[in-house]
N, C-alpha and C positions, 0 to 999 in steps of 0.2 A: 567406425562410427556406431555407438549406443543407441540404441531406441528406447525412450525412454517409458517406462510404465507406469501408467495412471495409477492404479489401487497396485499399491502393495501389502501384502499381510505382514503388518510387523507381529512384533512376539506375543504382544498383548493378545490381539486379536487370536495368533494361533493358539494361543493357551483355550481362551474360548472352547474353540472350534475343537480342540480332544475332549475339552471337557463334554462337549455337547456328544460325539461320537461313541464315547463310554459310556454315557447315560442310555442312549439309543441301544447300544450291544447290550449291556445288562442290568436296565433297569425298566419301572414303568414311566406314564407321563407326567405322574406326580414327582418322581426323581429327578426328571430333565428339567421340571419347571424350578425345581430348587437349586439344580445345579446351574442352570443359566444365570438365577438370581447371586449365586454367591458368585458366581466368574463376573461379572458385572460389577457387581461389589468391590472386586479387587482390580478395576480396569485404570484408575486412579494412580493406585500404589504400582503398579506396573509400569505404567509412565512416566514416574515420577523415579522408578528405578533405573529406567533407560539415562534420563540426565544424569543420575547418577556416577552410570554406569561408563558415560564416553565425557562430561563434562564439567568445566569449571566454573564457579562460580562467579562469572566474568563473561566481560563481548569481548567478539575478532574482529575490528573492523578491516576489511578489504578494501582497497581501492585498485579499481582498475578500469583500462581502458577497452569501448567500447567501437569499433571502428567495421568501416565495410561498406556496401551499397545494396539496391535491391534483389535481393537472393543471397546475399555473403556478410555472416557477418562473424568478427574475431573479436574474441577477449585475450587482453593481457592484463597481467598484474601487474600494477606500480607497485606497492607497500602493502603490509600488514602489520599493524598494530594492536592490541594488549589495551582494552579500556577498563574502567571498573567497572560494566553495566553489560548482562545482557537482560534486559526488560520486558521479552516476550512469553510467554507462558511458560513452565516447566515440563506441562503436562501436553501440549499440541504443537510438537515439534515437529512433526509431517505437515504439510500442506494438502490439504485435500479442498480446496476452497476450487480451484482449478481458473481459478483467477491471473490476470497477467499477462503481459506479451513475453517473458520470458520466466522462465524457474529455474533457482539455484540452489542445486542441491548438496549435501556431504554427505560421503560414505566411509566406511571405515574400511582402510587398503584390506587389509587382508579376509575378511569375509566378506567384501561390497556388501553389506548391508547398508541399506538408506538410512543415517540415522537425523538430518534435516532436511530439510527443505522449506524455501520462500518463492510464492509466485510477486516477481517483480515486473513493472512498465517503467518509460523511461522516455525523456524526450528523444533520443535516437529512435525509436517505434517511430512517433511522428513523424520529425527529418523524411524516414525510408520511404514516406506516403507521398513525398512530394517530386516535382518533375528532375529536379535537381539530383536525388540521389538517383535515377534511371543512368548516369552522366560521367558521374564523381565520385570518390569515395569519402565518408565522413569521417568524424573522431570524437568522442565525446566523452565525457568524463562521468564513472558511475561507482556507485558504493554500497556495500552488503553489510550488514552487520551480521554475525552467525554468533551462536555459544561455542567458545573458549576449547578447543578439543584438548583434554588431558595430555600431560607429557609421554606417557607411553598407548596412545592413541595412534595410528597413523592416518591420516584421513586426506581424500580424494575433494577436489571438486569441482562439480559438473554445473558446464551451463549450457541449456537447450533454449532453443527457440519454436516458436507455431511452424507449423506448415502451410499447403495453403487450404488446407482445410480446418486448420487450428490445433491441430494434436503437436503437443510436445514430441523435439525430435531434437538428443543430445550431439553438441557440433564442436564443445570444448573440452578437455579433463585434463587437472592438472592436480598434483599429489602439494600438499601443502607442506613446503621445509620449514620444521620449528626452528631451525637455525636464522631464516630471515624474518621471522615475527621478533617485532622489536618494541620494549615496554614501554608506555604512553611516555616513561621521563625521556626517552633519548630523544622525542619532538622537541623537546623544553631548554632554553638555557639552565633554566634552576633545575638543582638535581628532585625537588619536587616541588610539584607546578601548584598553584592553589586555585581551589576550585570561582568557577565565576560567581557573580553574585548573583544569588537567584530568586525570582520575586515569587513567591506561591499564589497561585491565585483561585485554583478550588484542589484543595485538599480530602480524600476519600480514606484516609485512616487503615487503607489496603495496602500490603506488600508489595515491592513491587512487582514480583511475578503475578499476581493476582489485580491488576488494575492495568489501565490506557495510562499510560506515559505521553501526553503531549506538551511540547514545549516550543513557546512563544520567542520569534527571534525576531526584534526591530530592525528595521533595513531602512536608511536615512536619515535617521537623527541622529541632529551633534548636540553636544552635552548642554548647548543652550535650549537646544529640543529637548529638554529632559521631562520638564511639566506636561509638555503635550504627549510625549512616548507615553508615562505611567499613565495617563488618562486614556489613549488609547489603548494600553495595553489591556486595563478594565474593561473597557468596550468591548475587545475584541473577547474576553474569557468570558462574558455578558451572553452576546452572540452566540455563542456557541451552547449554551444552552437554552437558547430564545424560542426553539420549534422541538416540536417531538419528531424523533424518539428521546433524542438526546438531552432533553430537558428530564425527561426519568430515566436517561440513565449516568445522570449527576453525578451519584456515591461512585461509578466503577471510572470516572475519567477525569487522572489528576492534571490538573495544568499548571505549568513552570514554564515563568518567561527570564531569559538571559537579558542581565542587563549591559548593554553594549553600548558605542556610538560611531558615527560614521563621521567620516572629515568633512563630508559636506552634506548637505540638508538636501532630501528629495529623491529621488527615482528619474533615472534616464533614460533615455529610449522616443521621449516625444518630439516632435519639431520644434517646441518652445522651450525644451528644456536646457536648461544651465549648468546641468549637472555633467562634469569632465570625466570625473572616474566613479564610476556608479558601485553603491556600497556592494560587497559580494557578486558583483557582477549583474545583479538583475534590473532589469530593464522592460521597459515597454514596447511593443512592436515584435514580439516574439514570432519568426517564420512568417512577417510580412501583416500579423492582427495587431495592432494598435493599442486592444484593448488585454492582450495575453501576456502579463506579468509572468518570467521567469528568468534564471540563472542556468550558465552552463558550469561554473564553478563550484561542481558538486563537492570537490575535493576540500576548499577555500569553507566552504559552508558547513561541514559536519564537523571540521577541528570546531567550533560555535560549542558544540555538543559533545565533545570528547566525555565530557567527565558530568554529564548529566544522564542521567535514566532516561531514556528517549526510544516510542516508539513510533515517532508523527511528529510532521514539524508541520508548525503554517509562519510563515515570512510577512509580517506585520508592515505596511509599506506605506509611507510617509508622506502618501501624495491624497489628493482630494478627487483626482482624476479616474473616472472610473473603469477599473482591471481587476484584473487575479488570471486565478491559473491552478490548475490541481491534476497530480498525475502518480496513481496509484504506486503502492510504497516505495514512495519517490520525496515530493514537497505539495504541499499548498502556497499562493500568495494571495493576499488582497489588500485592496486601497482601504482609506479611509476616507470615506464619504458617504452620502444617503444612503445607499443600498447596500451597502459592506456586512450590514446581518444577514442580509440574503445571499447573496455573492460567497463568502466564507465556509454560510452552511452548505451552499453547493457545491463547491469548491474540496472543501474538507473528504464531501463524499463521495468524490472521485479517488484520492491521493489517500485516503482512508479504508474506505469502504468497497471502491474498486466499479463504483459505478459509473453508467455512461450517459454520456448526452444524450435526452431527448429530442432534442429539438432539430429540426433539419436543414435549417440556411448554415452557414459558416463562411467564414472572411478570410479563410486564409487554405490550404490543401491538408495541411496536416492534422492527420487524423482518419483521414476516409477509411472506409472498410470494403470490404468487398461481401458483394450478397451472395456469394459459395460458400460461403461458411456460417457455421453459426457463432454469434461472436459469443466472448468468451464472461463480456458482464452479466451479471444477473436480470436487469432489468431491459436487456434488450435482444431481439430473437429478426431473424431474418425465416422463421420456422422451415429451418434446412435442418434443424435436431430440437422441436417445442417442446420434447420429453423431457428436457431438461431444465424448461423454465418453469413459469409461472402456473399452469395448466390447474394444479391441483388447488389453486388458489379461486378458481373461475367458478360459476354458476354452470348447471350441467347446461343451460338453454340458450349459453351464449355464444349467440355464433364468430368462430376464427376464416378470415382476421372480423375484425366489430367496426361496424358502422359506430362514425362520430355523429351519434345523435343522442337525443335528451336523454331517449329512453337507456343510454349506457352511461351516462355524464356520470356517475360516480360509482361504477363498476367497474371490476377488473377484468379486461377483454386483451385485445391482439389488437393496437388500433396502428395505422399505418402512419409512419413518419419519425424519423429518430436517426441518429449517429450521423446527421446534418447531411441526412441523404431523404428525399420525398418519398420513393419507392423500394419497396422491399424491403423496409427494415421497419419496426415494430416494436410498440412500448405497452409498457401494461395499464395507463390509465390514459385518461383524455389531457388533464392536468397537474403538475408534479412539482415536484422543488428542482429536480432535472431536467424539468423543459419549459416553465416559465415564472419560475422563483413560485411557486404557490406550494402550500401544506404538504410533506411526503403523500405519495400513496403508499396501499398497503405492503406492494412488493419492496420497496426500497425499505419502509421502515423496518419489515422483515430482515432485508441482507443485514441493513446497518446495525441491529443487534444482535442477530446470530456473529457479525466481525467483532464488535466487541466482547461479544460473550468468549468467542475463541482465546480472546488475549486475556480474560481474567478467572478462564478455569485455573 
C-alpha cells in the first residue's frame, strides 16, 4: 500500500529550484532576482511540455465501480473508452486544490512520476455517512475522465482515499492495458456516431483548454416538452450568471446544453409522482431528503456527453417541485421553480467549486463529518488545521471562533455552525449563498474563481 504525497515537485518546479541554487553559489542578489524572473517566465511552456510529453489530444473516459462499507472501500474498472475531448487545462494537470473525498491519480510505469491527478466526491462518500453502510456493503457507479496517455506511454492508476484525519492514503493501482481502451465508435451501431445537437447558450470565443466547459442536460422532457425545455434551458444559462462572481466571470464559462428527450414528462422519486421509469435514473428522495435530486446511473449519464467538451454537468429537471443536489466533480441538479437561481448557484458550487454547506440542520444522515478532522472544503474548518483556511483573509482584531453579532454581520470570522452540524464546525461569514441562498461571501467568491481560473490557464 502507497502513501500518498501531498506536494510533489514536478519538473517545472525543479528547474526552478537549480536555477535558484546556482544563482545563490555564484552569483549576487541582483542575478537571483533575474534568474527567478526568467524560471517563472518559462513555467507556462514547461507545463505545456509535460502534456506534450505523455499526452493525446483527446479524453479517457474511465468507468468504474465503486463498492465497499465503512473503512473498505474497492475500485474496479468496467471500460475504458477514447472521446474526442479532454477539456481541462493543459497547463494544471496536478491537483493541488486538495479538494475531494478521493484523488485519482496517473503515473507513468516506469519512472512513477505523477503525471495527473483529480480530487473527486461522489455519492458513495455520502452512502458511507449513513447507519446502513456500518451493516452492508454498497456498489456505485463512478467515472473519471483523464487526458488520453500516448501509445508508447505506460501509465498506472491510483485511487486513494481520506483517512480519518483527512490525508490521502492510496488503497488501489492498477496499470492501464491499451489493448482494452476501446474507440468511442465500438459503443455505436454506426461506424461513426454524429455528434448530438447542441444548443450554445454563452459562448467565450476561448479554446477549449483555456475556458469552463459546462454543459446543460434536460432530464424529463418529451419532445412535446420541447417549448418548455428550450425556455428553461435559457433560464437555467441566465442563472447562472445571475450573482457574483460568476456574473464576471462570463467570457471564461462556456455553456452547451444537449438536446434530448425522455419518454415521459417529470422527475420521480415523489409520493405523487406518475413517473415509472425516471429519465437517467434521477429521482427525488435521494438517501431518504425529499428534496435531494440525484442519479446513480453515472455510467447511463456521461454517454449524454461522450462527444461534447465537458467539464461540469448540471441536470436541468422538469419538475416545479422544489430540489437539486450538487456533489463536487461529480453532477449538479435542479428543479425548475421560484427559487431555481438560487438553488443552481448553490448547487453548481459544490459539484464545481467543491464547496460545503453551511448551514447546520439536514433531513437526511448523508454527509456528516466528523469534528477530528479538518474537512477538506475551503470554506469550512472545525479549526483542528485553520492554517489552512481562511485566517489570512480576517481582520487582525477578530476574534476565533466570532461571536454572531452586529458588530461581525459582514466580516470575515470563525462563526459556529455548518456542514449541518451546530458544533464544532465553522463558516467564514454570518450569511452566504452556502447557507442561506444570500450574495457569496468573500471566502467562497475567492475559491470559486481561483477553480475557474485553474481550468482556463
Amino acid at each position: 500500500m502507497r502513501q500518498h504525497k501531498s506536494f510533489i515537485i514536478d519538473d517545472c518546479i525543479q528547474v526552478m529550484i537549480n536555477l535558484l541554487i546556482f544563482a545563490e553559489k555564484f552569483g549576487n542578489m541582483k542575478n537571483i532576482k533575474i534568474i527567478v524572473l526568467a524560471a517563472l517566465s518559462i513555467l507556462p511552456f514547461l507545463s505545456y511540455g509535460q502534456w506534450d510529453k505523455y499526452f493525446e489530444n483527446k479524453g479517457l473516459r474511465i468507468d468504474y465501480s465503486h463498492s465497499g462499507r465503512q473503512g473498505v472501500d474497492y475500485f474496479t474498472i468496467n471500460q475504458m473508452k477514447e472521446i474526442p475531448y479532454y477539456s481541462g487545462s493543459r497547463k494544471n494537470l496536478i491537483d493541488r486544490t486538495d479538494n475531494g473525498a478521493y484523488l485519482i491519480s496517473l503515473y507513468e510505469k516506469d519512472s512513477q512520476k505523477l503525471i495527473f491527478s483529480k480530487g473527486v466526491s461522489s455519492l458513495f462518500n455520502e452512502w458511507l455517512s449513513m447507519d446502513e453502510a456500518t451493516k452492508m456493503c454498497g456498489n456505485f457507479e463512478e467515472v473519471i475522465t483523464v487526458p488520453c496517455p500516448k501509445e508508447d506511454i505506460q501509465v498506472e492508476i491510483a485511487f486513494s482515499v481520506r483517512d480519518s484525519v483527512n490525508n490521502f492514503k492510496e488503497v488501489a493501482r492498477y496499470e492501464i492495458d491499451k489493448n482494452e481502451i476501446r474507440p468511442i465508435d465500438f459503443f455505436f451501431k454506426k461506424a461513426k456516431p454524429s455528434k448530438p445537437h447542441l444548443i450554445k447558450l454563452n459562448e467565450t470565443g476561448r479554446t477549449v483548454d483555456k475556458r469552463v466547459d459546462l454543459v446543460l442536460i434536460p432530464v424529463g422532457y418529451t419532445e412535446e416538452d420541447k417549448e418548455k425545455m428550450m425556455r428553461d434551458l435559457e433560464k437555467m444559462a441566465g442563472y447562472m450568471f445571475s450573482e457574483e462572481p460568476y456574473k464576471s466571470l462570463k467570457d471564461k464559462i462556456e455553456i452547451t446544453a444537449v438536446e434530448r428527450y425522455a419518454k415521459e414528462s417529470g422527475i420521480g422519486g415523489l409520493k405523487d409522482s406518475e413517473v415509472k421509469n425516471s429519465d437517467l435514473g434521477v429521482e427525488y428522495n435521494t438517501f431518504g431528503s425529499p428534496r435531494y435530486i440525484m442519479t446513480r446511473n453515472l455510467w447511463e449519464l456521461y454517454d449524454v456527453v461522450d462527444l461534447v467538451p465537458c467539464d461540469a454537468i448540471i441536470m436541468v429537471c422538469n419538475s416545479d417541485t422544489y430540489g437539486g443536489g450538487g456533489i463536487y466533480n461529480y453532477y449538479a441538479t435542479c428543479y425548475m421553480g421560484d427559487r431555481s437561481k438560487e438553488v443552481i448557484v448553490h448547487e453548481f458550487s459544490h459539484s464545481f467549486a467543491g464547496l460545503g454547506d453551511e448551514y447546520s440542520e439536514n433531513d437526511s444522515q448523508a454527509g456528516m463529518s466528523s469534528v477530528k478532522a479538518e474537512p477538506y472544503e475551503d470554506n469550512i474548518t472545525t479549526l483542528v488545521d485553520f492554517s489552512k483556511k481562511w485566517g489570512y483573509m480576517m481582520d487582525k482584531d477578530t476574534p476565533v471562533p466570532t461571536p454572531q453579532t452586529k458588530e461581525y454581520e459582514n466580516k470575515v470570522g470563525v462563526f459556529e455552525g455548518a456542514s449541518y452540524i451546530s458544533k464544532g464546525f465553522y463558516r467564514p461569514y454570518q450569511h452566504c449563498m452556502m447557507r442561506d441562498l444570500t450574495p457569496f461571501c468573500p471566502v467562497c467568491t475567492k475559491s470559486i474563481q481561483n477553480m475557474v481560473n485553474l481550468y482556463c490557464e
